[in-house]
KOLZADO-354301 format. One line per field, with one value per atom (N, C-alpha, C): residue in three letters; chain; residue number from 0; atom name; x, y negated, z negated. Coordinates in steps of 0.02 Angstrom, whole numbers, plus 50000, padded with zeros to 5 digits. Atoms other than C-alpha are relative to their C-alpha. Layout:
// KOLZADO-354301
aa	ALA,... $
ch	A,... $
i	NUM,... $
at	CA,... $
X	X,... $
Y	Y,... $
Z	Z,... $
END
This chain:
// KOLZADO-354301
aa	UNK,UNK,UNK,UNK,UNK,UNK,UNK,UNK,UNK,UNK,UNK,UNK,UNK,UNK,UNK,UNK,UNK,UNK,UNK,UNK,UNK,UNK,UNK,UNK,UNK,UNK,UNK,UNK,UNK,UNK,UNK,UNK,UNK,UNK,UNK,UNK,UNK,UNK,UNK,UNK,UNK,UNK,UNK,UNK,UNK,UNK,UNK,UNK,UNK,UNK,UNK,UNK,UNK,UNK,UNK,UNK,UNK,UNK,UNK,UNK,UNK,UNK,UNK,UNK,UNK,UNK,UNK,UNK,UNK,UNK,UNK,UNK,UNK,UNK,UNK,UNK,UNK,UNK,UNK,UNK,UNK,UNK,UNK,UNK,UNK,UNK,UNK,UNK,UNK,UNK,UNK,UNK,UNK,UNK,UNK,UNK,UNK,UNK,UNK,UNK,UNK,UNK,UNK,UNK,UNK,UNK,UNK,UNK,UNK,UNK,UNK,UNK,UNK,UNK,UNK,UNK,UNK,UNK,UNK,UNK,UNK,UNK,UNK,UNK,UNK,UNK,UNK,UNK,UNK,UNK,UNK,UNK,UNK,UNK,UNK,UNK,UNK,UNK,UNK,UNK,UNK,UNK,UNK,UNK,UNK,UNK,UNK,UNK,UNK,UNK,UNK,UNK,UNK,UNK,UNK,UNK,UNK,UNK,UNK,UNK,UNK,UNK,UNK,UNK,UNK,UNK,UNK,UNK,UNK,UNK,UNK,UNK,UNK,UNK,UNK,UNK,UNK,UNK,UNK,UNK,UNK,UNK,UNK,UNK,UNK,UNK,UNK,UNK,UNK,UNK,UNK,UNK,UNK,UNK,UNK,UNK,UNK,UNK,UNK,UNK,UNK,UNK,UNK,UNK,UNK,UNK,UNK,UNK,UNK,UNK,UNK,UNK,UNK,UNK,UNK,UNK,UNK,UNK,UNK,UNK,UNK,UNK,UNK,UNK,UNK,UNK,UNK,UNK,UNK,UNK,UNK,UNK,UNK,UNK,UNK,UNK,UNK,UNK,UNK,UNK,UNK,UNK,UNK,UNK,UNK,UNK,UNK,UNK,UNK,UNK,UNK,UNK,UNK,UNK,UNK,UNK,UNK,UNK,UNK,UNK,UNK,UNK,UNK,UNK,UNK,UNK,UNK,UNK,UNK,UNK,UNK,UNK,UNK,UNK,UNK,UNK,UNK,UNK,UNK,UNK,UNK,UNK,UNK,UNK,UNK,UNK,UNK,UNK,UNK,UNK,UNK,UNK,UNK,UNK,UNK,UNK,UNK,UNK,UNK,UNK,UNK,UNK,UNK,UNK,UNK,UNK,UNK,UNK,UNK,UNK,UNK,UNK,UNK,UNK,UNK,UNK,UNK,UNK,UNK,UNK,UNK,UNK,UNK,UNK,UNK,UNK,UNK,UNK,UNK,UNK,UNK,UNK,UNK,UNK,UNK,UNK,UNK,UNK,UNK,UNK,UNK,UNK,UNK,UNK,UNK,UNK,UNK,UNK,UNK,UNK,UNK,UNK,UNK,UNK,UNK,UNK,UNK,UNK,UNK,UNK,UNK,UNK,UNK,UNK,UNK,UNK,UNK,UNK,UNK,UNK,UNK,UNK,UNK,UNK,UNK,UNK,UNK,UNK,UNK,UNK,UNK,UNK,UNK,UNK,UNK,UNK,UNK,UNK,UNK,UNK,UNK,UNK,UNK,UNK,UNK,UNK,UNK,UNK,UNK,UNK,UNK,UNK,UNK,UNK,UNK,UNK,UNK,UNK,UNK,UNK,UNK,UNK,UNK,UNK,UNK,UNK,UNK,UNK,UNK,UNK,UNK,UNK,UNK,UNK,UNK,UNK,UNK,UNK,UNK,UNK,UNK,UNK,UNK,UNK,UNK,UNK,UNK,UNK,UNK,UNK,UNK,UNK,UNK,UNK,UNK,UNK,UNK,UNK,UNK,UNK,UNK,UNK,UNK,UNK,UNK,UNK,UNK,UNK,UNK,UNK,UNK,UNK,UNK,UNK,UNK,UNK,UNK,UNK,UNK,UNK,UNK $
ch	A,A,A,A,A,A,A,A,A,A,A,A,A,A,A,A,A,A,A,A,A,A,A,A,A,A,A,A,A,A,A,A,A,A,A,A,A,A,A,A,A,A,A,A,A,A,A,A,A,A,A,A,A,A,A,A,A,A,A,A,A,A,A,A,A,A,A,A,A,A,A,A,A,A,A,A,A,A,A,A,A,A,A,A,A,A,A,A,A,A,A,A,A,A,A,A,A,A,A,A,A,A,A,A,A,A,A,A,A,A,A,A,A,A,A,A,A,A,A,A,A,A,A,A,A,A,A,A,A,A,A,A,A,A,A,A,A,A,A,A,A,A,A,A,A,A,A,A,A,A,A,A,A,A,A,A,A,A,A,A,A,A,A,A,A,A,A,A,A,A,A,A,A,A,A,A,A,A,A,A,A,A,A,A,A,A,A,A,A,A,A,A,A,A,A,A,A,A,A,A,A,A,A,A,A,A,A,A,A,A,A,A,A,A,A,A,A,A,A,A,A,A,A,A,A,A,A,A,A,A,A,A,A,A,A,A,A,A,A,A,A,A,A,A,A,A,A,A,A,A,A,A,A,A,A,A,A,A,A,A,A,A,A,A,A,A,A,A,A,A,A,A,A,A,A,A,A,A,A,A,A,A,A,A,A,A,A,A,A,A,A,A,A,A,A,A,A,A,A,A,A,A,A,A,A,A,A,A,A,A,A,A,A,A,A,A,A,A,A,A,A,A,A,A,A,A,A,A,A,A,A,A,A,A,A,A,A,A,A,A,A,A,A,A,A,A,A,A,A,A,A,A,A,A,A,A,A,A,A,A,A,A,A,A,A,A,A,A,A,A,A,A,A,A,A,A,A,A,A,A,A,A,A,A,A,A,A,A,A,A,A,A,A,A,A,A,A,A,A,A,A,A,A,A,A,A,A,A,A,A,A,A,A,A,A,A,A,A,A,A,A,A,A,A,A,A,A,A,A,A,A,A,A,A,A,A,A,A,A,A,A,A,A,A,A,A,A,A,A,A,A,A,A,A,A,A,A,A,A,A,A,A,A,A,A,A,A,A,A,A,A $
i	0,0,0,1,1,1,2,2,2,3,3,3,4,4,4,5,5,5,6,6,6,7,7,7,8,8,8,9,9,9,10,10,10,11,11,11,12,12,12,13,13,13,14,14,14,15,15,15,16,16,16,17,17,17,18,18,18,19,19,19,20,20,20,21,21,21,22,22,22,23,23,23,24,24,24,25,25,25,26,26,26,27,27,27,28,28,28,29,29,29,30,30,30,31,31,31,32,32,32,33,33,33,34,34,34,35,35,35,36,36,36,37,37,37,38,38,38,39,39,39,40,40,40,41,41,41,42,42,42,43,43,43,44,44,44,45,45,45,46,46,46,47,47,47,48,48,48,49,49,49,50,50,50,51,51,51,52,52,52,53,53,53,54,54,54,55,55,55,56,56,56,57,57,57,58,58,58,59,59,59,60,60,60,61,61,61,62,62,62,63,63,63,64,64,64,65,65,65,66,66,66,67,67,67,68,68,68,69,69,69,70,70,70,71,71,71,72,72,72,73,73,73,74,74,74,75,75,75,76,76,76,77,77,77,78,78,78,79,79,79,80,80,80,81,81,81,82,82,82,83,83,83,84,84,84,85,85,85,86,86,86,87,87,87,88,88,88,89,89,89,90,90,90,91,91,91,92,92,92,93,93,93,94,94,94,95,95,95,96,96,96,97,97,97,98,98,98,99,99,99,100,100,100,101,101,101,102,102,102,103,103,103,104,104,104,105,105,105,106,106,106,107,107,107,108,108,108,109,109,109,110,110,110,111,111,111,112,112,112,113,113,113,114,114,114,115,115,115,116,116,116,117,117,117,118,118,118,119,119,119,120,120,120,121,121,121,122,122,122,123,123,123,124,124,124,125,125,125,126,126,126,127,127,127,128,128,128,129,129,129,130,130,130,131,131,131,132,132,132,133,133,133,134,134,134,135,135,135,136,136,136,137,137,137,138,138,138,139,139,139,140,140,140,141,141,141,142,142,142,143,143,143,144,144,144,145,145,145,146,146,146,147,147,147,148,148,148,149,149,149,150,150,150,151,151,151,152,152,152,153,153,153,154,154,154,155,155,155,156,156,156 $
at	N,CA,C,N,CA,C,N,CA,C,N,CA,C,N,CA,C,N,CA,C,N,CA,C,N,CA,C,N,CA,C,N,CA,C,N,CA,C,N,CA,C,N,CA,C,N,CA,C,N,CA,C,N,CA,C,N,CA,C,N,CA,C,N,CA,C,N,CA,C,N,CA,C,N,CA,C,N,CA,C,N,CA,C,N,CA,C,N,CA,C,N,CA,C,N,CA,C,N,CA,C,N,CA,C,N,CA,C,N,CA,C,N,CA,C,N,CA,C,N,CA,C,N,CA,C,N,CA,C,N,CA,C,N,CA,C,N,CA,C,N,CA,C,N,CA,C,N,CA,C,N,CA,C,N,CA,C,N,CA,C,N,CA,C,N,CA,C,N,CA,C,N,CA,C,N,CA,C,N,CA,C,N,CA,C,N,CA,C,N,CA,C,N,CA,C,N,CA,C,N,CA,C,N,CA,C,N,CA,C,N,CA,C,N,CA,C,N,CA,C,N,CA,C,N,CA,C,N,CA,C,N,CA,C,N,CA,C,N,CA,C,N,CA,C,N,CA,C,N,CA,C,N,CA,C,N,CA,C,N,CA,C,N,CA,C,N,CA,C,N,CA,C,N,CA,C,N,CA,C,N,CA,C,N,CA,C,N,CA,C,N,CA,C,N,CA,C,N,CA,C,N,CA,C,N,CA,C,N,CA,C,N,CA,C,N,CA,C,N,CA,C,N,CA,C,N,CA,C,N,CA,C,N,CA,C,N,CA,C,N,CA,C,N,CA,C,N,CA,C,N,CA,C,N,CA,C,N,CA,C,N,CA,C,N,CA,C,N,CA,C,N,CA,C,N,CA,C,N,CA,C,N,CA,C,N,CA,C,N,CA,C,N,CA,C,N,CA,C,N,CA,C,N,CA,C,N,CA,C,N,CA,C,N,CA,C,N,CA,C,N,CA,C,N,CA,C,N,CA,C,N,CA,C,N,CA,C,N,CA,C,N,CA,C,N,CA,C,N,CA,C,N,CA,C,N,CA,C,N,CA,C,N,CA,C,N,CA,C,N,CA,C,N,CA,C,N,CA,C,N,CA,C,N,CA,C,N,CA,C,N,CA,C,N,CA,C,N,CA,C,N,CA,C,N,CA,C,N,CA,C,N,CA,C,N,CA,C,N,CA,C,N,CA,C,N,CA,C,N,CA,C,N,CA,C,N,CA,C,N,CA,C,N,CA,C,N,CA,C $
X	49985,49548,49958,50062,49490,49967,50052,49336,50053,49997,49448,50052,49970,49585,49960,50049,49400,49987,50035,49347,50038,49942,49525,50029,49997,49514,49947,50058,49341,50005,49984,49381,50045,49939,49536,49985,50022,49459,49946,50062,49299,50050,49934,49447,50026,49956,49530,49934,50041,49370,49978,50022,49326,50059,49941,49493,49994,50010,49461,49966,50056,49302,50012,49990,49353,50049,49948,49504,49998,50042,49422,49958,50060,49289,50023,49973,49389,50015,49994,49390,49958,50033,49258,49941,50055,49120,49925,50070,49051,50000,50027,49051,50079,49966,49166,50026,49995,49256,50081,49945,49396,50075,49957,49577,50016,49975,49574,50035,49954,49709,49993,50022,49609,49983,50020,49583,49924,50067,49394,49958,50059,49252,50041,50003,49366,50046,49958,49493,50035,49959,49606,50063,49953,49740,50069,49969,49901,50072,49934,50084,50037,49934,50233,50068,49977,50335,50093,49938,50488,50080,49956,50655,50011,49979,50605,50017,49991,50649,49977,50068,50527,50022,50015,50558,49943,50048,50417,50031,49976,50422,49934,50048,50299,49981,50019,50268,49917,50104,50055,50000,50042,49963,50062,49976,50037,50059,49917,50200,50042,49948,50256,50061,49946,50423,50037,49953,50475,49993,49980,50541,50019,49993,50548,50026,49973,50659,49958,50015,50546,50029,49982,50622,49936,50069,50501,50052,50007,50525,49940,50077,50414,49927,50056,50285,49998,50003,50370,50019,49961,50428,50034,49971,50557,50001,49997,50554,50036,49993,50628,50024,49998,50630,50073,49940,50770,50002,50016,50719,49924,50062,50606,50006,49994,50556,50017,49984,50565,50055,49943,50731,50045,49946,50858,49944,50056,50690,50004,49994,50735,49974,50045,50679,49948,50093,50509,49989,50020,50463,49919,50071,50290,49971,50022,50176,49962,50052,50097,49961,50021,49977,49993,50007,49975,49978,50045,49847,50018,49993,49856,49930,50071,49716,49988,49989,49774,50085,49939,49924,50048,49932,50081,49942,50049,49943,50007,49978,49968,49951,50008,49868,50029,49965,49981,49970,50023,49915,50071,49939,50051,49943,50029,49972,50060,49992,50014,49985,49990,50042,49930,50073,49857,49954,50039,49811,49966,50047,49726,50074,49953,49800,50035,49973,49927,50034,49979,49963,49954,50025,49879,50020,49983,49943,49974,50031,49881,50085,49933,50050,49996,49997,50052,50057,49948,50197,50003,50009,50120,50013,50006,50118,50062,49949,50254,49967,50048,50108,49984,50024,50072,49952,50024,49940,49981,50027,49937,49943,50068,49761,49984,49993,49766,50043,49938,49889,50005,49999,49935,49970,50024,49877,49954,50060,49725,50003,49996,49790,49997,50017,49752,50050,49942,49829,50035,49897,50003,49969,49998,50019,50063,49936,50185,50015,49981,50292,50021,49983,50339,50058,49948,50492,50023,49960,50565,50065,49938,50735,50056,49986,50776,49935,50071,50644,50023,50002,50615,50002,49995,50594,49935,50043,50419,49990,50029,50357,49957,50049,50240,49944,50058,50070,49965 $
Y	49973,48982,49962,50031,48902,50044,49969,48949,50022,49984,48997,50068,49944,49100,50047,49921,49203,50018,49970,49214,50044,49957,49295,50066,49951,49395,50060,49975,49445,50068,49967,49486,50067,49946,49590,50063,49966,49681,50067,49969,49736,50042,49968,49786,50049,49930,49905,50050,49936,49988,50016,49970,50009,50054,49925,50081,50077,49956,50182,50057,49953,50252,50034,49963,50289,50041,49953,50375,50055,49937,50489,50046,49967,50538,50005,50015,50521,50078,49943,50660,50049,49930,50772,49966,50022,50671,49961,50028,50578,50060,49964,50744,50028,49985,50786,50053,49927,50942,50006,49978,51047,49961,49974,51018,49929,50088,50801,49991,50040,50707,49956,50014,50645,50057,49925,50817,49998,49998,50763,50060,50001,50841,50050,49927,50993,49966,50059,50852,49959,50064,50710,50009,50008,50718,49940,50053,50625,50013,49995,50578,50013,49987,50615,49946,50036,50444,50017,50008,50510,50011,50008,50483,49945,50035,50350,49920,50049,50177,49964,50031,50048,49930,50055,49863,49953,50029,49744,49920,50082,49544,49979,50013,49453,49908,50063,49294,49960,50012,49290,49996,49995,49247,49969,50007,49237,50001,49974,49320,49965,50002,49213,49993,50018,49200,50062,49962,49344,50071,49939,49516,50044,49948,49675,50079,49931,49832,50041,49953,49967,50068,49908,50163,50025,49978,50277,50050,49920,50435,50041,49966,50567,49976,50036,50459,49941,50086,50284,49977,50036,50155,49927,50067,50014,49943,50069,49844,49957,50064,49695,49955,50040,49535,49988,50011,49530,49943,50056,49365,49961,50056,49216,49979,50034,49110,50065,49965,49282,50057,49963,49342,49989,50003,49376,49982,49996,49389,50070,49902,49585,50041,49948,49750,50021,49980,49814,50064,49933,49981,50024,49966,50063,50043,49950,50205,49999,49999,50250,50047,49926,50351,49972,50016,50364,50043,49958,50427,49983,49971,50478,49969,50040,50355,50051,49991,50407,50011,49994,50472,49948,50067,50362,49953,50064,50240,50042,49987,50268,49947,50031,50188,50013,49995,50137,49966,50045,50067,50023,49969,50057,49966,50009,50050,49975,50027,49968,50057,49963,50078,50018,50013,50051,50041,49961,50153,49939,50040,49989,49972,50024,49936,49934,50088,49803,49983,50004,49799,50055,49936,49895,49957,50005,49911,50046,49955,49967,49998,49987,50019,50036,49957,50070,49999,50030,50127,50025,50022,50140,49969,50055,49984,49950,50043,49908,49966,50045,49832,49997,49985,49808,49930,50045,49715,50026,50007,49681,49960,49998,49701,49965,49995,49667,49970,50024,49554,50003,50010,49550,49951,50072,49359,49994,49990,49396,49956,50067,49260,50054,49980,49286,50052,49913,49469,49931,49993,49450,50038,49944,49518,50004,50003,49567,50062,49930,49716,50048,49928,49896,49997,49971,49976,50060,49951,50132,49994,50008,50117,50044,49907,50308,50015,49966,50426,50058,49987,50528,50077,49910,50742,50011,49984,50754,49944,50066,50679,49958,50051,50543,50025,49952,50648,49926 $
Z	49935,49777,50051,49949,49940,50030,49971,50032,50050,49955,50181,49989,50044,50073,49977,50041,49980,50079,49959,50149,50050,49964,50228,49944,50028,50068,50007,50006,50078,50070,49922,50282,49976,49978,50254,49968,50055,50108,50055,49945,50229,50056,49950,50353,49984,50033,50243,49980,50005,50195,50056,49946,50369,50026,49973,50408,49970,50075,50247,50039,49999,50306,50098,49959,50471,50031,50000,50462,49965,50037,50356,50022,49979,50461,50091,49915,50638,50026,49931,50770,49960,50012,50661,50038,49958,50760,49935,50051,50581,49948,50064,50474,49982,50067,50337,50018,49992,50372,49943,50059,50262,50038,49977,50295,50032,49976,50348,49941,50018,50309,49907,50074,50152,49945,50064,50070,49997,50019,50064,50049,50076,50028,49948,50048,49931,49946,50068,49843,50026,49974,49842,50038,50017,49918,49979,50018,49871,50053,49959,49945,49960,50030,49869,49999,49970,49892,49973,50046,49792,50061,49970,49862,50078,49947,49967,49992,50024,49982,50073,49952,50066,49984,50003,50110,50038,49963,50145,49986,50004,50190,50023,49974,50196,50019,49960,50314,49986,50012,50272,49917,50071,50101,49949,50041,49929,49996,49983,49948,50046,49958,50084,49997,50021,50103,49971,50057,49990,50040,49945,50038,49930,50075,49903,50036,50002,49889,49970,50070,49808,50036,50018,49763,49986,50049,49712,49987,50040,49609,49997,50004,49578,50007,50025,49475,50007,50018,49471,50057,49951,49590,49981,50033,49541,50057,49946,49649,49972,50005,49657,50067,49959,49766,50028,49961,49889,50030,49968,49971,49984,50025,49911,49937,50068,49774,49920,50060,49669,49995,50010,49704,49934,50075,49548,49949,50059,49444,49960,50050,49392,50027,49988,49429,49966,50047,49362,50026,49977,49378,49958,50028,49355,50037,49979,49390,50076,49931,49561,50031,49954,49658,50068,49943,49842,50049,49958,49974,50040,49922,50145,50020,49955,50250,50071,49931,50406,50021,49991,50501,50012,50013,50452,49965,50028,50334,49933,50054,50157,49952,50044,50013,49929,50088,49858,49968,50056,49701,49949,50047,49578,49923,50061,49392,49927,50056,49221,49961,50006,49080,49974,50004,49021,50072,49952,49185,50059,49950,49273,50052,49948,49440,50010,49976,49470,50049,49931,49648,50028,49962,49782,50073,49935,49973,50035,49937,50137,50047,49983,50204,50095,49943,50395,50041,49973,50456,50092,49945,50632,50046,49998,50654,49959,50034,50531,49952,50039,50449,49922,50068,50262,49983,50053,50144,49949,50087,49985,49976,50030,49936,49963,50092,49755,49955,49999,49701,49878,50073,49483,49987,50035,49466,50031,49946,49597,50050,49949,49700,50089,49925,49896,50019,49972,49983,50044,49957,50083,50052,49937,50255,50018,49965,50326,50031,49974,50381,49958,50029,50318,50025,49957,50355,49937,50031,50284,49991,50005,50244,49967,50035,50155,50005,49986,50196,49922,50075,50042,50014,50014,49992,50039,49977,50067,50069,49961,50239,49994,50023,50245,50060,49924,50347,50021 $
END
């Protein structure tokens, strides 16, 4: 990897935990209270992504070029590349959990059946914005856009 790729990983990385930590702690004035968007301090909460269907494209990083349909269900979410070098490669489906950062911001990790993560996104659909954190082959995050495209059984808080 080049020094300027660890160092736009390193950046974006520091970026997402700042978003992390302050969308967590936003409008209580710094302290923790019941009933935020993150469930913290009493638990996690999670999203519900089932019945929706989410395309991202992404122009930045690894992914350029390529553009992905994912479904979710309950637990799973199937993808596959609609545009780029990894279109007509197949669908893949695997497990996911997904937190609530912030209103319309979503953190997905989708997992391998081994439980360890093989993708993780900062999804905002704010903004239109997504990165992929975390990539399977660890090669440099992706930046591009979100879009909803079926909204699913639960809203997205």
């Amino acid at each position: 990897m080049r020094a300027r790729e660890k160092t736009l990983a390193v950046l974006l990385t520091a970026a997402v935990a700042v978003g992390v930590t302050a969308a967590a702690t936003a409008h209580d004035g710094g302290h923790h209270k019941r009933g935020s968007i993150t469930g913290f301090p009493a638990r996690i909460n999670q999203v519900d992504l089932e019945g929706y269907r989410i395309v991202t494209s992404y122009p930045l990083g690894k992914d350029t070029g390529n553009a992905f349909q994912q479904t979710y269900a309950a637990h799973t979410v199937s993808w596959f590349a609609t545009r780029g070098r990894d279109a007509g490669g197949g669908t893949f489906v695997s497990s996911y959990i997904a937190l609530p950062i912030a209103y319309n911001m979503v953190f997905v990790t989708w997992l391998r059946p081994d439980g360890s993560a093989s993708d993780v996104f900062l999804m905002n659909f704010n903004t239109g914005v997504v990165s992929n954190v975390a990539t399977p082959s660890g090669q440099p995050v992706s930046l591009g856009t979100v879009k909803i495209t079926r909204v699913g059984m639960h809203e997205i808080p």
